[in-house]
BAVEX-374195 format. One record per residue (C-alpha): residue number from 1; x, y, z. Coordinates in nm, 2 decimals. Layout:
# residues N
<node NUM,<X,Y,Z>>;
...
This chain:
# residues 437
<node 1,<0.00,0.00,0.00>>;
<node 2,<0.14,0.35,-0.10>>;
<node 3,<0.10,0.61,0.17>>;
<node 4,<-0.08,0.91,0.06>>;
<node 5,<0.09,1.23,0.21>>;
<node 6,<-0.18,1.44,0.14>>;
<node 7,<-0.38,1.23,0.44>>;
<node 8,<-0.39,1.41,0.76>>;
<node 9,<-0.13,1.35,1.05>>;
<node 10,<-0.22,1.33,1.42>>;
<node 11,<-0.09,1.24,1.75>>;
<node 12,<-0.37,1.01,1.86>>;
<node 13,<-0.54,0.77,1.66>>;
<node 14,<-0.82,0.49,1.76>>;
<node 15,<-0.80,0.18,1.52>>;
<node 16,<-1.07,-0.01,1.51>>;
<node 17,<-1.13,-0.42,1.31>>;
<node 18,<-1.35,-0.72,1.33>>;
<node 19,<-1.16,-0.99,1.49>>;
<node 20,<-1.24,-1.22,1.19>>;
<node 21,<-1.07,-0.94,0.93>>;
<node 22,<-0.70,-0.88,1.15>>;
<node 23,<-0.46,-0.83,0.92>>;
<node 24,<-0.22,-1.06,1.10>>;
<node 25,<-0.31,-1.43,1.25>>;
<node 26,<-0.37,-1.29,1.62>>;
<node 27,<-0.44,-1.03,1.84>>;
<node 28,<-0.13,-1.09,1.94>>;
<node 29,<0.07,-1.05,1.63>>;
<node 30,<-0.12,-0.73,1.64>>;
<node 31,<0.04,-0.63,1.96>>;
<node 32,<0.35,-0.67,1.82>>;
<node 33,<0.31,-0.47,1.55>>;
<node 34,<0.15,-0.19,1.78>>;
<node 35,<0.48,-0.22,1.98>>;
<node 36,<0.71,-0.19,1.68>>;
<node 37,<0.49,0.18,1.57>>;
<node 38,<0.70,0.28,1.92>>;
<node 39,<0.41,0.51,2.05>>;
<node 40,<0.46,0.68,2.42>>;
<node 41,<0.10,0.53,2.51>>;
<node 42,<-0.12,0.25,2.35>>;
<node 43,<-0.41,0.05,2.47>>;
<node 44,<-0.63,-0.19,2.35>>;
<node 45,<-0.93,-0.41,2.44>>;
<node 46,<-1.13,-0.72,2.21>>;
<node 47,<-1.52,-0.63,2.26>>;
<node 48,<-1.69,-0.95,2.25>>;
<node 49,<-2.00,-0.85,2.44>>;
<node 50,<-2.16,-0.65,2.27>>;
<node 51,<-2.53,-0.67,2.13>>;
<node 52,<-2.57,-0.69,1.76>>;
<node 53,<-2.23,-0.63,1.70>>;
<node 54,<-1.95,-0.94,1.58>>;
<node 55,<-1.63,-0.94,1.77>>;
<node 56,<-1.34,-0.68,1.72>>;
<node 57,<-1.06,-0.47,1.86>>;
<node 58,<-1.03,-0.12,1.95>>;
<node 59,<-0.69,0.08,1.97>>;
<node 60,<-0.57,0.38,2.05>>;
<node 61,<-0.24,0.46,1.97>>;
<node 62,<-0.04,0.78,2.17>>;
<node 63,<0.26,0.92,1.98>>;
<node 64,<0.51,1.18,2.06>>;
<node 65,<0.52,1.38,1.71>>;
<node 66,<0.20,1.34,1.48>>;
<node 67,<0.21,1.08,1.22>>;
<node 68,<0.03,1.04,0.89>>;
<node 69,<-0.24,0.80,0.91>>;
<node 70,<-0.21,0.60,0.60>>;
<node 71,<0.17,0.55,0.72>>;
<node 72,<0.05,0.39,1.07>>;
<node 73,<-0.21,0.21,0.91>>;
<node 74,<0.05,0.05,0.64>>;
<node 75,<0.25,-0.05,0.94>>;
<node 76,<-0.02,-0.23,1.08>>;
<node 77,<-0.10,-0.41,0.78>>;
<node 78,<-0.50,-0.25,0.71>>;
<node 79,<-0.63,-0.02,0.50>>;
<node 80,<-0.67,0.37,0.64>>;
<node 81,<-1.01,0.38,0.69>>;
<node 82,<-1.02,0.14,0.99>>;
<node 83,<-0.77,0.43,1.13>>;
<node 84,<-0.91,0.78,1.24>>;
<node 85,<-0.79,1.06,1.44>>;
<node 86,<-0.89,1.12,1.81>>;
<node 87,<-1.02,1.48,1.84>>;
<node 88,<-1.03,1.61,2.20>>;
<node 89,<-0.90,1.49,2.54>>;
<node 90,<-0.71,1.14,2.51>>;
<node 91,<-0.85,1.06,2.83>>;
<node 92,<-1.17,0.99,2.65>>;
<node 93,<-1.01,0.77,2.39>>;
<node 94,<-0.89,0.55,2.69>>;
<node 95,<-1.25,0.60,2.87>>;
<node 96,<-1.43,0.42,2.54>>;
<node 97,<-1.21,0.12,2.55>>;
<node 98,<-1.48,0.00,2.84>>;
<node 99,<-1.72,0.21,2.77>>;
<node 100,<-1.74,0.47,3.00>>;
<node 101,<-1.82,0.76,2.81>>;
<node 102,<-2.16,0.95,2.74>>;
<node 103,<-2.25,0.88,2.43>>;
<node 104,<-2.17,0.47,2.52>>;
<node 105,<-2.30,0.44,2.84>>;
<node 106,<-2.58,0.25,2.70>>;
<node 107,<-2.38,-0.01,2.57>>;
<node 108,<-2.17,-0.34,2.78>>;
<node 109,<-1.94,-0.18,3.02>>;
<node 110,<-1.63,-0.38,3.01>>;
<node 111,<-1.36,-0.42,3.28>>;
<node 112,<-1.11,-0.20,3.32>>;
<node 113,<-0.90,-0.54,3.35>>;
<node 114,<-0.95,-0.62,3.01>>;
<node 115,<-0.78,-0.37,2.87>>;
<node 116,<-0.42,-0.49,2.76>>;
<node 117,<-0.19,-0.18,2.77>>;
<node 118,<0.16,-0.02,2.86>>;
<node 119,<0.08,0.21,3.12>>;
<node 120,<-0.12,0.19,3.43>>;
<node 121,<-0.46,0.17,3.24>>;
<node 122,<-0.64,0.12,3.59>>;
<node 123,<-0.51,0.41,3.79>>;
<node 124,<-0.59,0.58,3.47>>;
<node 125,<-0.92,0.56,3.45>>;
<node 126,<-0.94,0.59,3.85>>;
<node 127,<-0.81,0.94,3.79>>;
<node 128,<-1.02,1.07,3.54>>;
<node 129,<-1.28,1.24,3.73>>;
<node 130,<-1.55,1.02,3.80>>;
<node 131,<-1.46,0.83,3.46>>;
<node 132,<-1.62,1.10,3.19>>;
<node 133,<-1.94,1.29,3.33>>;
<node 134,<-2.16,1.45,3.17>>;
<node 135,<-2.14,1.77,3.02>>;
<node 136,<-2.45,1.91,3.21>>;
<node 137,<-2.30,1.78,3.50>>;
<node 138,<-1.99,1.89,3.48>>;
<node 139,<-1.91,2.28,3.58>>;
<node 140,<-1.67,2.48,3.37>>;
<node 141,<-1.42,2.51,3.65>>;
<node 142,<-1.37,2.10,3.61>>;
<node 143,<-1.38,2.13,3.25>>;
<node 144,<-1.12,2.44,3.24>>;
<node 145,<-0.86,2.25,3.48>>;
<node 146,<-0.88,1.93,3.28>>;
<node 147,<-0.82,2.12,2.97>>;
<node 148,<-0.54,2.32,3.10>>;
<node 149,<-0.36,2.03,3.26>>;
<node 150,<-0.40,1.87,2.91>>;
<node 151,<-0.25,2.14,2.76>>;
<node 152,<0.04,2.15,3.00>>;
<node 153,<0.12,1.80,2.95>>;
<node 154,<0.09,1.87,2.55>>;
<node 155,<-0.16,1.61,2.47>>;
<node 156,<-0.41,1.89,2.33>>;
<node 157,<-0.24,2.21,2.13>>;
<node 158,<-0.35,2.61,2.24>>;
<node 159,<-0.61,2.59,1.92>>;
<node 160,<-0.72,2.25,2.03>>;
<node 161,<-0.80,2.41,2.41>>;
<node 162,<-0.97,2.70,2.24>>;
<node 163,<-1.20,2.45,2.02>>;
<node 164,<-1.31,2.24,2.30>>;
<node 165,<-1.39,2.57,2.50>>;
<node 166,<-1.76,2.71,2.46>>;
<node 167,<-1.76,3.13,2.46>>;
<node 168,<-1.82,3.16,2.83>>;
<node 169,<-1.56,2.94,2.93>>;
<node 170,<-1.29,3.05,2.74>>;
<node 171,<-1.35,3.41,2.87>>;
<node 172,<-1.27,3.26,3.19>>;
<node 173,<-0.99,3.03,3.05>>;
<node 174,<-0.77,3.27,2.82>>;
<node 175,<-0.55,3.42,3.06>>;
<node 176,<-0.53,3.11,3.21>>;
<node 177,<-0.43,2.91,2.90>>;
<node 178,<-0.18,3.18,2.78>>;
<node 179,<0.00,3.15,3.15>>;
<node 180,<0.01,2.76,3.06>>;
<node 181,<0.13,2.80,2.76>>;
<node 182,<0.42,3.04,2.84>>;
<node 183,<0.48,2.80,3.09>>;
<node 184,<0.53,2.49,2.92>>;
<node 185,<0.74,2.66,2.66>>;
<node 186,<0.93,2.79,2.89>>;
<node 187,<1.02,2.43,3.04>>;
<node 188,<1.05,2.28,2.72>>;
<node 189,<1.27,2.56,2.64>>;
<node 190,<1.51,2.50,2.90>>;
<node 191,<1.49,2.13,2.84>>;
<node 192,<1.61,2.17,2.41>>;
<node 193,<1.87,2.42,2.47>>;
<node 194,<2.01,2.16,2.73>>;
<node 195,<2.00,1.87,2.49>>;
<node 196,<2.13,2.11,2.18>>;
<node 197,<2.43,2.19,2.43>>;
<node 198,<2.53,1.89,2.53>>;
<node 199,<2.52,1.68,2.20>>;
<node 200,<2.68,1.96,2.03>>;
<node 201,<2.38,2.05,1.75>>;
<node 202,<2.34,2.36,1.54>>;
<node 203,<2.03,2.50,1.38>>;
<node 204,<2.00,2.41,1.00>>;
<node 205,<1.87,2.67,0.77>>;
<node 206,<1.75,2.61,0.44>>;
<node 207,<1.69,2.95,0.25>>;
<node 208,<1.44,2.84,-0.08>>;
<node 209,<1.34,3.14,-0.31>>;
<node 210,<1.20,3.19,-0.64>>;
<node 211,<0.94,3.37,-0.84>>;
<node 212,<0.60,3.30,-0.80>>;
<node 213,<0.44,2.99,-0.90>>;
<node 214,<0.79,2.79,-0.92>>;
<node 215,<0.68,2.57,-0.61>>;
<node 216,<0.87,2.70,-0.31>>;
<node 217,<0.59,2.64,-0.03>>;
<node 218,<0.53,2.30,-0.16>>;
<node 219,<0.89,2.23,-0.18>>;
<node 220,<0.95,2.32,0.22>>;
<node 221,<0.62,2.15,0.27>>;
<node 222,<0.73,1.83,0.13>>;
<node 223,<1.04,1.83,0.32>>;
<node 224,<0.87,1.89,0.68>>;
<node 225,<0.61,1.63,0.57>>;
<node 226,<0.85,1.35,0.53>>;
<node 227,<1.08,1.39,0.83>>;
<node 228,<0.83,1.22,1.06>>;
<node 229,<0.84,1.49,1.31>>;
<node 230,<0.62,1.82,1.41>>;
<node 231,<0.66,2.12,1.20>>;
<node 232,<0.50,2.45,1.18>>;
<node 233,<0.42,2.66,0.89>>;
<node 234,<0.43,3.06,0.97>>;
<node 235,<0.12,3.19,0.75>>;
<node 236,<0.07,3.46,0.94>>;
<node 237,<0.22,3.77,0.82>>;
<node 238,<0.07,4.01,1.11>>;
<node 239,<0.20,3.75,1.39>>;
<node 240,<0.39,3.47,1.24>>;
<node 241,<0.45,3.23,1.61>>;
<node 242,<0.07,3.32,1.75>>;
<node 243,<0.03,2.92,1.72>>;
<node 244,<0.39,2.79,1.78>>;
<node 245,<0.42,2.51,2.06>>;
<node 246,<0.78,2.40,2.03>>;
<node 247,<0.79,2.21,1.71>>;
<node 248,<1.13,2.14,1.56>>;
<node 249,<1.08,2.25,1.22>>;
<node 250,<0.98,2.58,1.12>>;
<node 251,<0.87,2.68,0.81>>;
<node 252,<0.91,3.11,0.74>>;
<node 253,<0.63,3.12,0.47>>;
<node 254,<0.69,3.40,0.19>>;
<node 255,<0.95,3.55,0.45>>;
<node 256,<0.97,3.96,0.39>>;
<node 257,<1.27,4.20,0.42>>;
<node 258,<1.02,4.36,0.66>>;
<node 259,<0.84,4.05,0.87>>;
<node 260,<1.10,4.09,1.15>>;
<node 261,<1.37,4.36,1.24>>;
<node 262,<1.67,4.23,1.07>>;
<node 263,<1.88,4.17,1.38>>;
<node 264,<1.58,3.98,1.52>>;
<node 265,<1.59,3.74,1.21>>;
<node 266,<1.98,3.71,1.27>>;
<node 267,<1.98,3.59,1.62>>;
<node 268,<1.67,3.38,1.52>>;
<node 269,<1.86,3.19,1.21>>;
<node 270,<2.20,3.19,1.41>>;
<node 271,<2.30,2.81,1.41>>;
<node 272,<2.44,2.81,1.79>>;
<node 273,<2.21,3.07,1.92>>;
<node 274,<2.00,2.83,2.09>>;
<node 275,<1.85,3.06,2.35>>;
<node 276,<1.68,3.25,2.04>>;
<node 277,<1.32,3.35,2.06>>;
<node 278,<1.07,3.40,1.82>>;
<node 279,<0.90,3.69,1.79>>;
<node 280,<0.51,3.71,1.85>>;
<node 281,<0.28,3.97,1.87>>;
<node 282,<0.19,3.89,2.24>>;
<node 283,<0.53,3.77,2.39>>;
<node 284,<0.84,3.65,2.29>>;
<node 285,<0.87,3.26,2.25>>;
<node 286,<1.16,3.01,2.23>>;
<node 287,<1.20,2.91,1.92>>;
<node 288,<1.31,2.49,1.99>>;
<node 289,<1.36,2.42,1.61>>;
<node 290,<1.66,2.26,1.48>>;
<node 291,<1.57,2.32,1.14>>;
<node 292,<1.47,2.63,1.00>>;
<node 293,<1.32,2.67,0.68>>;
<node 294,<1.27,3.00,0.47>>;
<node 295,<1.06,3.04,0.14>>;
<node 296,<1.07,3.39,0.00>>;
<node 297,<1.12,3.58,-0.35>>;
<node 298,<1.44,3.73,-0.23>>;
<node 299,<1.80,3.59,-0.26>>;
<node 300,<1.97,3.61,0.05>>;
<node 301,<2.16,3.90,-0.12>>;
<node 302,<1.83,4.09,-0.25>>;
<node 303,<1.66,4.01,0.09>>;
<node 304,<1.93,4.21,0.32>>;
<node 305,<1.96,4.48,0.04>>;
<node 306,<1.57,4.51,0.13>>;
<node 307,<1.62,4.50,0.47>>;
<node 308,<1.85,4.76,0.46>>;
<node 309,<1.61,5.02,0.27>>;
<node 310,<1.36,4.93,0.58>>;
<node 311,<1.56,4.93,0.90>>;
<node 312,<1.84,5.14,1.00>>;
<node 313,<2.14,4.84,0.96>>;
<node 314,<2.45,4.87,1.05>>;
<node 315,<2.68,4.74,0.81>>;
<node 316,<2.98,4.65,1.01>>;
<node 317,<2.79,4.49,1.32>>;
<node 318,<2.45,4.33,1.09>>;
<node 319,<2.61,4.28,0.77>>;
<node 320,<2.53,4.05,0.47>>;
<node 321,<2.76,3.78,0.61>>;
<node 322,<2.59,3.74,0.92>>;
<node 323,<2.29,3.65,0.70>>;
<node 324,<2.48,3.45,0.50>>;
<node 325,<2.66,3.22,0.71>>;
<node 326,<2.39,3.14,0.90>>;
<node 327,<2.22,2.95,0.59>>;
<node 328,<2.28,2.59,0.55>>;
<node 329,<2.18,2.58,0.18>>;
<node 330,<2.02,2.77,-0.07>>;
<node 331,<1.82,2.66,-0.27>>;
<node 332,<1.68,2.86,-0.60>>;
<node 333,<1.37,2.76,-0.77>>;
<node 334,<1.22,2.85,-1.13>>;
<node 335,<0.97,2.72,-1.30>>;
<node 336,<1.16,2.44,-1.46>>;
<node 337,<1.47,2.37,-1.27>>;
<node 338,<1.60,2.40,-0.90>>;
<node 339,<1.97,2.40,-0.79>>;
<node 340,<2.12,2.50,-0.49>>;
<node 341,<2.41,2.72,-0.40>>;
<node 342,<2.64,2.77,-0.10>>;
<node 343,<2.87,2.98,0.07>>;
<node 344,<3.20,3.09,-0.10>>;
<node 345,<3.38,3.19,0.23>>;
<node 346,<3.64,3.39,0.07>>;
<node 347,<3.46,3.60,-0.18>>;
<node 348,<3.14,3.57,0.09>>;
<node 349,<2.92,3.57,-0.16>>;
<node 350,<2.73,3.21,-0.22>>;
<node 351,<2.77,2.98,-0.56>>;
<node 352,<2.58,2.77,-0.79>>;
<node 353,<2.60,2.41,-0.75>>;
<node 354,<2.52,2.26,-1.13>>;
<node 355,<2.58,1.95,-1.05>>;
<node 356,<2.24,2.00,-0.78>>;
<node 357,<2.06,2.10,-1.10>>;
<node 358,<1.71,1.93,-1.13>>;
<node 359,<1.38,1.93,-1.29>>;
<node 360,<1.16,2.11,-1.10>>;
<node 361,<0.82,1.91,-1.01>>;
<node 362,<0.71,2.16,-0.77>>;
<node 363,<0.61,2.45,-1.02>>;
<node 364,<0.23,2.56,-1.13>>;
<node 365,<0.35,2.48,-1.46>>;
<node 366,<0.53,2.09,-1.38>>;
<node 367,<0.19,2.01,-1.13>>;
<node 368,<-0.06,2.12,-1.44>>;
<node 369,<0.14,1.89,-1.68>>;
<node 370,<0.24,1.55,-1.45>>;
<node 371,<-0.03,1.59,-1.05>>;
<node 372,<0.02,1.25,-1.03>>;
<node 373,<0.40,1.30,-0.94>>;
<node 374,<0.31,1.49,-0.63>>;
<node 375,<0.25,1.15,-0.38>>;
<node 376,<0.65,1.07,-0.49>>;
<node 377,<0.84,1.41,-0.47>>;
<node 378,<0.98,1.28,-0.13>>;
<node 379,<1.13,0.96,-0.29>>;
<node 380,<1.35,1.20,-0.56>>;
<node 381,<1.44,1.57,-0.59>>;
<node 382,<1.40,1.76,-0.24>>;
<node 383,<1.58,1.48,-0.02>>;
<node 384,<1.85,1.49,-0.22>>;
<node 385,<1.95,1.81,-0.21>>;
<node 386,<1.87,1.85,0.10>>;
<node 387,<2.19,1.66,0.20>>;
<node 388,<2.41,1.87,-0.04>>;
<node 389,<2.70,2.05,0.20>>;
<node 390,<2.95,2.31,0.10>>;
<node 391,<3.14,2.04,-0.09>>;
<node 392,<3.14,2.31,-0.41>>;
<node 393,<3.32,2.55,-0.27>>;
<node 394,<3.63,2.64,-0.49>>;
<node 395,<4.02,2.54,-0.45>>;
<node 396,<4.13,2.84,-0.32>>;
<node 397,<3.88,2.83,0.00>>;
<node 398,<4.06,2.49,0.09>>;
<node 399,<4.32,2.64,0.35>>;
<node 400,<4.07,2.90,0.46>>;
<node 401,<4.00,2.80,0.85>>;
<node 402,<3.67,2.71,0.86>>;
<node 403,<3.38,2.90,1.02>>;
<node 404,<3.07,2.77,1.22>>;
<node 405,<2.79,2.64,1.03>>;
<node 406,<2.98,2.57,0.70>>;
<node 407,<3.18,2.25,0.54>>;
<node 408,<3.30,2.07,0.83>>;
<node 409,<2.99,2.12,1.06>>;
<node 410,<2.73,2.02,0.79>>;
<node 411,<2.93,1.67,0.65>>;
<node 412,<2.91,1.59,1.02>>;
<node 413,<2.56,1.62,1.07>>;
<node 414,<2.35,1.65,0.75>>;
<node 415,<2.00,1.65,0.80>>;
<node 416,<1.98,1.27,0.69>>;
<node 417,<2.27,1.21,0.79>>;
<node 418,<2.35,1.03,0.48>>;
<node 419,<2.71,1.00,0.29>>;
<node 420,<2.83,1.28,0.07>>;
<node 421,<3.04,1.19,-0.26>>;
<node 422,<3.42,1.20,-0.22>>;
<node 423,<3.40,1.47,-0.56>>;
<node 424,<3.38,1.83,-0.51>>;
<node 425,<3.17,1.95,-0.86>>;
<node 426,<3.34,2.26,-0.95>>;
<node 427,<3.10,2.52,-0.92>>;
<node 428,<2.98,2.82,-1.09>>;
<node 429,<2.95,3.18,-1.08>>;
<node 430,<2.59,3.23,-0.84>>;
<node 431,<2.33,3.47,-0.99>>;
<node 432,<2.20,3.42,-0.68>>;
<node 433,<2.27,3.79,-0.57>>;
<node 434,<1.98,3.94,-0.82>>;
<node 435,<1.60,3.90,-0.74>>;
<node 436,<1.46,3.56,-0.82>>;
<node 437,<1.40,3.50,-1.22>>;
């Protein structure tokens, strides 16, 4: 089975199949392959009592970072409908297993006993209050504290909390949940910029600009898609983080000379800045991503001369350099063709790779002659050059001793961490320092 992309990822998932249609020969091989999907909480119980109804299994699967549902349902052997998303409180998810939910408290109430999972599943449901009342009977400050210790233990998202919120309630919840919220970043804050420390890591930028139409949102998109962890897409020119929770990949959508101040962008792109916060409209946030990456219709080069016209930058402390050796790779899209470029130290200017040069598939104009390429973009262009490094700088930057975030630091930890080959291509002159074609 192919995994569609285009299908929805989530955190929490219930699966649900007839005992007589497992796509293994047990429930037990089923475990097994529950087990292997490495989730941070599963459960799962066979209901064999109930009226009308032949036997089957329910699951619910917990993970960490949100994962496409046709990918967990592949891994499981079934088809993707059997799969769906858990909306809400988890707790819920757990309280159906047995039935002790509104809308099922008409149906067999199963033991708590039965349910085979790996956590206390008992205590669990001991400490959801009074298993899951009834809305009517249950008063907003109940509902407000279980939703705001959801969100502090990041099993719901701030938009999730405001969704399950009537008008009334959330008028009493909103300074609540942006206190919880500041909190937990704050925490897991503390927490990344330990781990980035002490293993060493750098931020990764990846600048990607072009006209438009040549496919540079669906290029970034396709990258954070397929790395099998959270990512966040900025849309939002007026506050760009209003929703970021931490994810580790960050997508600056149609980034302008005039989104952020300039030396705001810098200490957000610097590689071992990794106290950097990112700027929102209500308070500054940490920015916990390791990989940063920027769609715009400005070269690095066109993007600070911009910049310049806007803010009063000072070219000897916030140069063009200090842009520039914070990105990773560049990567410049048309409509037919992408290539990337990187970072002649000595001339400080960045060069064309052409031996990255590829057909684009991401364009208006390659989508409206070949859609049914989109599903397989991961498998071919974007992951490839994704893993380029600064291998095309020329001779004479050989002896030049190397600066943070360039040659040495990128072969040692591409973002796939795959091999490079041994062979420099000799690179070209960049016309990446004039506005995108």
């Amino acid at each position: 089975m192919e995994v569609n992309w285009n299908m929805p990822k989530a955190k929490n998932m219930m699966y649900e199949q007839q005992l007589a249609h497992l796509p293994v020969a047990s429930v037990e091989a089923l475990k097994k392959r529950i087990i292997a999907l490495d989730p941070i909480r599963w459960a799962y119980i066979i209901h064999n009592k109930d009226s009308h109804v032949a036997p089957h299994v329910h699951v619910i699967l917990q993970f960490k970072n949100a994962r496409h549902l046709t990918a967990v349902a592949k891994a499981l052997g079934d088809k993707p409908q059997y799969l769906e998303q858990w909306k809400g409180n988890i707790n819920n998810g757990y309280s159906y297993l047995i039935h002790a939910t509104k809308d099922a408290r008409d149906k067999y109430q199963y033991d708590p006993k039965d349910v085979v999972a790996n956590f206390d599943f008992i205590n669990l449901m001991e400490q959801v209050p009074k298993k899951v009342k009834k809305a009517d009977d249950t008063d907003d400050a109940i509902i407000i504290i279980n939703i705001l210790d959801a969100l502090d233990a990041g099993a719901i998202t701030p938009a999730q909390a405001r969704d399950q919120l009537t008008g009334s309630q959330y008028a009493k919840a909103k300074t609540r949940i942006k206190a919880v919220v500041e909190k937990r970043m704050e925490r897991l804050g503390r927490e990344w910029r330990k781990n980035m420390k002490e293993k060493k890591k750098s931020i990764k930028v990846i600048w990607i600009y072009g006209a438009s139409g040549t496919g540079k949102t669906r290029a970034a998109r396709n990258f954070a898609e397929n790395q099998d962890r959270d990512w966040y897409f900025s849309g939002s020119s007026r506050d760009p983080f209003q929703e970021y929770s931490g994810q580790p990949i960050v997508i600056m959508d149609e980034l302008r000379p005039t989104t952020f101040d300039y030396a705001d962008l810098l200490r957000m792109l610097d590689p071992f800045a990794t106290d950097a916060m990112a700027a929102s409209r209500y308070y500054d946030k940490p920015l916990m991503a390791d990989v940063i990456i920027v769609t715009t219709p400005y070269s690095p080069l066109d993007f600070y001369s911009e910049a310049k016209r806007y803010f009063s930058v000072n070219d000897k402390v916030d140069s063009y350099f200090q842009l520039a050796r914070r990105i990773s790779l560049v990567q410049r899209m048309t409509e037919d063709f992408i290539e990337a470029a990187f970072l002649d130290v000595a001339k400080k200017s960045f060069k064309i790779d052409p031996a990255t040069k590829r057909p684009n598939p991401f364009s208006d104009k390659a989508i409206a002659v070949t859609p049914a390429k989109k599903s397989s973009w991961n498998l071919t262009l974007y992951d490839k050059l994704s893993t380029v490094t600064q291998k095309a700088k020329d001779v004479e930057n050989q002896n030049n001793p190397p600066i943070e975030n360039t040659e040495e630091a990128l072969k040692k930890d591409s973002l796939n961490n795959k091999m490079l080959p041994s062979t420099p291509a000799k690179a070209s002159d960049d016309n990446t320092q004039s506005k995108a074609d």
